[in-house]
MIMIRO-702623 format. One line per 5 residues: for each residue x, y, z of C-alpha. Coordinates in nm, 4 decimals, padded with zeros to 6 digits, always signed. Example, Ala and Ser with C-alpha at 12.3 -4.5 7.8 and 13.67 -1.06 7.14 Angstrom:
2
+01.2300:-00.4500:+00.7800  +01.3670:-00.1060:+00.7140
# end
This chain:
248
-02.7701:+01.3553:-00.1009  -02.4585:+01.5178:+00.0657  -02.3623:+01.8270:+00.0056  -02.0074:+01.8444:+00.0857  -01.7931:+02.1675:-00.0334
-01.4376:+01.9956:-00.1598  -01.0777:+02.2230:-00.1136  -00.7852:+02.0451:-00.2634  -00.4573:+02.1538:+00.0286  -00.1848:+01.9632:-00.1537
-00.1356:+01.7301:-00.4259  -00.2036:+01.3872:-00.3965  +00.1527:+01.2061:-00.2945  +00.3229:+00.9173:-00.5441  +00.4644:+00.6024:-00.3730
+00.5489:+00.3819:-00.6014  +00.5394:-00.0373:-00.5645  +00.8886:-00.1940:-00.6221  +00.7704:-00.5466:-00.6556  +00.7689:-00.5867:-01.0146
+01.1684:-00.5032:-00.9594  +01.2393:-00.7812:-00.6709  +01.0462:-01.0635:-00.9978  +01.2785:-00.9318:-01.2344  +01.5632:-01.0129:-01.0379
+01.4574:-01.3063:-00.8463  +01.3739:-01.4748:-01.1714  +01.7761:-01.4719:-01.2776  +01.9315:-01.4894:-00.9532  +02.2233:-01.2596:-00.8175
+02.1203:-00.8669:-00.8116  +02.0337:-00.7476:-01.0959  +01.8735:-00.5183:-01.1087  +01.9611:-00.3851:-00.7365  +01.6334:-00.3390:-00.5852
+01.7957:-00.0884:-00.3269  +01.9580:+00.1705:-00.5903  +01.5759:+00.1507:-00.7676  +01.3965:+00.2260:-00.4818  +01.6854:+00.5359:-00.4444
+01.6253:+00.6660:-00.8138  +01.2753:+00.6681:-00.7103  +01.2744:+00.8647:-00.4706  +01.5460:+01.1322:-00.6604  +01.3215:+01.1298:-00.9482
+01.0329:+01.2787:-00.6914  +00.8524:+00.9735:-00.5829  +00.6881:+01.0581:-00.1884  +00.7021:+00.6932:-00.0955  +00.8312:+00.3182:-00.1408
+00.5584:+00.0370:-00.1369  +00.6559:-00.3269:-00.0627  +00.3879:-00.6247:-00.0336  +00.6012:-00.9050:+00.0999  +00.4250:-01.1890:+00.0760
+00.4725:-01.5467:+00.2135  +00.6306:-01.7331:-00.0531  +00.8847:-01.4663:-00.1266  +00.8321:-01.4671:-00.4817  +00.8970:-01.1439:-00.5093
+01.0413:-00.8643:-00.1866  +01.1874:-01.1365:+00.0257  +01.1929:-01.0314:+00.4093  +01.5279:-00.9469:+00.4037  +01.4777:-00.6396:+00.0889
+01.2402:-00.5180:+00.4138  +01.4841:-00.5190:+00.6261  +01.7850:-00.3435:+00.3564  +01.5249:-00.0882:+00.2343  +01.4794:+00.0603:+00.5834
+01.8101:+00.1659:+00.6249  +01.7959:+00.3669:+00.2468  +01.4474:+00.4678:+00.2133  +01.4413:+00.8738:+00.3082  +01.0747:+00.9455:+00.1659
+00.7572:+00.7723:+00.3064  +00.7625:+00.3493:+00.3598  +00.4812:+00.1786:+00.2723  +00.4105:-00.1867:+00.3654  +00.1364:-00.3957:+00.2506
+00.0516:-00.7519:+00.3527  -00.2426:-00.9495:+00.4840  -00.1683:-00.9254:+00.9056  -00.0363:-01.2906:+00.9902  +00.1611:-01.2968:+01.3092
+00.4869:-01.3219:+01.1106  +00.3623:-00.9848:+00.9094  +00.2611:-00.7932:+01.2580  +00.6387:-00.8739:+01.4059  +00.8485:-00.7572:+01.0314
+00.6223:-00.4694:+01.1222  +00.6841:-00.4046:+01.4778  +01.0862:-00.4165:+01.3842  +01.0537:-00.2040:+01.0862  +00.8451:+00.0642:+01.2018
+00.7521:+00.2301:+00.8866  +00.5420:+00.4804:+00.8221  +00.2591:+00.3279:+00.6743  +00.1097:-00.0128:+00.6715  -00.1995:-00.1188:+00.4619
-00.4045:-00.4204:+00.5147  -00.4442:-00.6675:+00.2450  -00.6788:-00.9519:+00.3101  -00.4910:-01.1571:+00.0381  -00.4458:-01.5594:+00.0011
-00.1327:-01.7045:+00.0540  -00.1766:-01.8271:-00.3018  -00.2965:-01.5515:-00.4561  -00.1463:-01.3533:-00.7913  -00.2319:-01.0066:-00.6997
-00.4677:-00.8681:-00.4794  -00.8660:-00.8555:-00.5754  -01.0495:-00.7627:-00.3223  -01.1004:-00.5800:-00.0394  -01.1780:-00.6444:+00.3671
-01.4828:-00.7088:+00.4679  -01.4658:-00.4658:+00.7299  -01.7860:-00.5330:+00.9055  -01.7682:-00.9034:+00.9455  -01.3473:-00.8699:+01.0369
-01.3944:-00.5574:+01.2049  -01.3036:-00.6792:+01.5355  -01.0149:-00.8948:+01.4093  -00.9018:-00.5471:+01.2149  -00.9609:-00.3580:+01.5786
-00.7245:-00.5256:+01.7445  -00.4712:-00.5816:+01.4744  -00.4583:-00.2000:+01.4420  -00.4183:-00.1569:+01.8059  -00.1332:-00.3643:+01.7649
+00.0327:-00.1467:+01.4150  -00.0330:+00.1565:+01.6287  +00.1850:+00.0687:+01.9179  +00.5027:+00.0384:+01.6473  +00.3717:+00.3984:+01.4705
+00.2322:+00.3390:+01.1882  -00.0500:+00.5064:+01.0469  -00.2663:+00.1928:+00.9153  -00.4550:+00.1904:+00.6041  -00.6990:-00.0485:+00.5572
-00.7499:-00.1634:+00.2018  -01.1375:-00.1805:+00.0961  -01.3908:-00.1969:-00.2145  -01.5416:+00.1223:-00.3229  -01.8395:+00.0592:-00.0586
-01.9052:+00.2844:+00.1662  -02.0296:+00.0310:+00.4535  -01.6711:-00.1058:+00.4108  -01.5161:+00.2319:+00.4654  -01.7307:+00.3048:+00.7755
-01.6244:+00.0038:+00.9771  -01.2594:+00.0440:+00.8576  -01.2885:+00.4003:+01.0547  -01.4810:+00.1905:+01.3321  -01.2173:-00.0250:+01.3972
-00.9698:+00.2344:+01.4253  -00.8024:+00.2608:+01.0375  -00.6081:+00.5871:+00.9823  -00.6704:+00.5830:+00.6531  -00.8904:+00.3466:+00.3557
-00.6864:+00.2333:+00.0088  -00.9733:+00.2493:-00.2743  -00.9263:-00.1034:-00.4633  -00.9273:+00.0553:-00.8353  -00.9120:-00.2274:-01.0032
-01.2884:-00.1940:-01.1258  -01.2726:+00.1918:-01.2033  -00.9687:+00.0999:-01.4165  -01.1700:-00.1956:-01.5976  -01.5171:+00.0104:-01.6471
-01.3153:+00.3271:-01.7398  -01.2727:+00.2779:-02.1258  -01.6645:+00.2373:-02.1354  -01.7208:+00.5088:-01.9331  -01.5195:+00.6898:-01.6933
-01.7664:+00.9022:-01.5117  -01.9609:+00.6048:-01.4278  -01.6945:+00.3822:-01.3149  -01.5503:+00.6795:-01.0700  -01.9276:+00.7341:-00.9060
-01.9171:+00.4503:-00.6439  -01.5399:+00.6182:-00.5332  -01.6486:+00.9258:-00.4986  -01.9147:+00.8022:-00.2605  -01.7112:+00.5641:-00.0587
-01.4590:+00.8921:-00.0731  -01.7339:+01.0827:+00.0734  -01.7698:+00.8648:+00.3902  -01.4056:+00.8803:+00.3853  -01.3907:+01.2227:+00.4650
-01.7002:+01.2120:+00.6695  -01.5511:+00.9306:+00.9010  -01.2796:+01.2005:+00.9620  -01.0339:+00.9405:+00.8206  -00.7431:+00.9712:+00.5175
-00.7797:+00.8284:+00.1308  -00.5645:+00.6398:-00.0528  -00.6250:+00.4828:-00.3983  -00.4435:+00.2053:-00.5879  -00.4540:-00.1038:-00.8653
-00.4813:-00.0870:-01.1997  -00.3899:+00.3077:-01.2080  -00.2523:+00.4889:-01.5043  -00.1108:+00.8367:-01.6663  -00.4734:+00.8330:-01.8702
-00.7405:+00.7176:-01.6174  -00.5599:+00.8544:-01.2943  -00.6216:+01.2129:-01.3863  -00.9888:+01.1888:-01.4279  -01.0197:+00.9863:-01.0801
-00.8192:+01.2611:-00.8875  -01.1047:+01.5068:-01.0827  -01.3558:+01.3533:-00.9226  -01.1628:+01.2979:-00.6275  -00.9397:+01.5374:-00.5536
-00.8589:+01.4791:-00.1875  -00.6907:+01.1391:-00.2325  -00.3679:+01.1891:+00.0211  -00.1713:+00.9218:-00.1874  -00.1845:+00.6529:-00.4733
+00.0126:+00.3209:-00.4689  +00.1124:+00.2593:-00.8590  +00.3299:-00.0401:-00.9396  +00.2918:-00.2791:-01.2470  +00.1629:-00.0291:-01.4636
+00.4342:+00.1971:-01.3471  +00.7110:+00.0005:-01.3866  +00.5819:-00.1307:-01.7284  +00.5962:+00.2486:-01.8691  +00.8878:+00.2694:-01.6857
+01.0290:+00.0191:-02.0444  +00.9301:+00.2919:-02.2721  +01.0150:+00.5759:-02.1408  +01.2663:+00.5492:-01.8736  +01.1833:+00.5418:-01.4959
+01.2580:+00.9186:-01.4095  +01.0368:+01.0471:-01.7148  +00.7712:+00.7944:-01.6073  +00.7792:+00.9297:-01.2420  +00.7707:+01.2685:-01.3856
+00.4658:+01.1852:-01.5882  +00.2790:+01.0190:-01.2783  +00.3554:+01.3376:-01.0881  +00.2027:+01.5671:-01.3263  -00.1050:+01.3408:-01.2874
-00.0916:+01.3854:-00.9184  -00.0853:+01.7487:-00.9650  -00.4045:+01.8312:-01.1507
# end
């Protein structure tokens, strides 16, 4: 068993997924509401970062909000999106700061599932060689396994994205055991000598417990569940609220 001494430096970092906003105004037409002045109260209201997942059938960021968000965006940019060739060149004109691998479907609702990093990890290699020469730091998004994690680091990842989507389903039965397998793949993480980032299915109660038990994650990506407090309570108290999670 490893015996690893853990020092939290700094608080874990918010960015927060603006998706959710490009639906709601795709599904009336015109721009309402303005994707670009939300991803600006965002960041006033103390959000670190902006995540985008463009994905092929525009049905929600269309290529173009890319494009617009670079020139207002003054915190961290964060794009996700499986690597097609049409994904590698948006992200070789961009430039952003961070890009994280999705191996998602063209189809598909939301995303599931992580790489297989050992069986893609040569595909992943050179696909990162590619992100690196626009400077991005590349996150790789994987299931709490901590094969998967190795061979993300082995083919050159910056950093791993946790999928949470199963801690957040096992944690109402029982949180300690659905954090264990993250804290091990979080483990190799930091043994690999590479950076941690968490995100799906993350919320003001079960986020504080997994930054407990892991409390060197550099960043979390929150969006649906964000933006769905965001209709109770307003979006600057709801980014105030995730930030006091991030802080414990």
């Amino acid at each position: 068993m490893r015996q690893i001494k853990i020092f939290r430096m700094s608080m874990t970092r918010l960015s927060v997924n603006i998706n959710k906003i490009a639906t709601l105004r795709n599904s009336r037409g015109g721009n309402v509401p303005d994707l670009l002045e939300f991803a600006r109260a965002c960041e006033r209201f103390g959000a670190q970062g902006i995540t985008v997942h463009p994905r092929p059938d525009e049905r929600h960021i269309r290529r173009t909000d890319v494009y617009d968000l670079k020139k207002v965006i003054t915190t961290e940019f964060n794009i996700e999106g499986n690597p097609t060739e049409e994904f590698v060149k948006l992200i070789s004109d961009i430039r952003p700061q961070q890009v994280t691998l999705v191996p998602d479907a063209v189809s598909q609702l939301t995303s599931d599932h992580g790489w297989d990093t050992f069986s893609n990890q040569y595909f992943l290699q050179d696909v990162i060689a590619q992100l690196h020469e626009s400077g991005a730091r590349v996150s790789v998004f994987v299931d709490p396994m901590e094969r998967m994690v190795d061979y993300a680091a082995r083919a050159g990842a910056d950093r791993v994205e946790l999928y949470t989507g199963p801690y957040a389903l096992e944690y109402e039965r029982d949180g300690v055991r659905a954090a264990t397998p993250y804290k091990e793949a979080a483990l190799c993480a930091r043994e690999c000598g590479i950076g941690l980032n968490a995100g799906h299915g993350l919320t003001t109660e079960n986020l504080p417990d997994l930054l407990h038990v892991i409390p060197w994650v550099d960043e979390v990506s929150i969006g649906h569940q964000l933006i769905a407090d965001a209709l109770y309570w307003g979006i600057e108290n709801t980014i105030k609220r995730y930030l006091d999670c991030c802080r414990q």
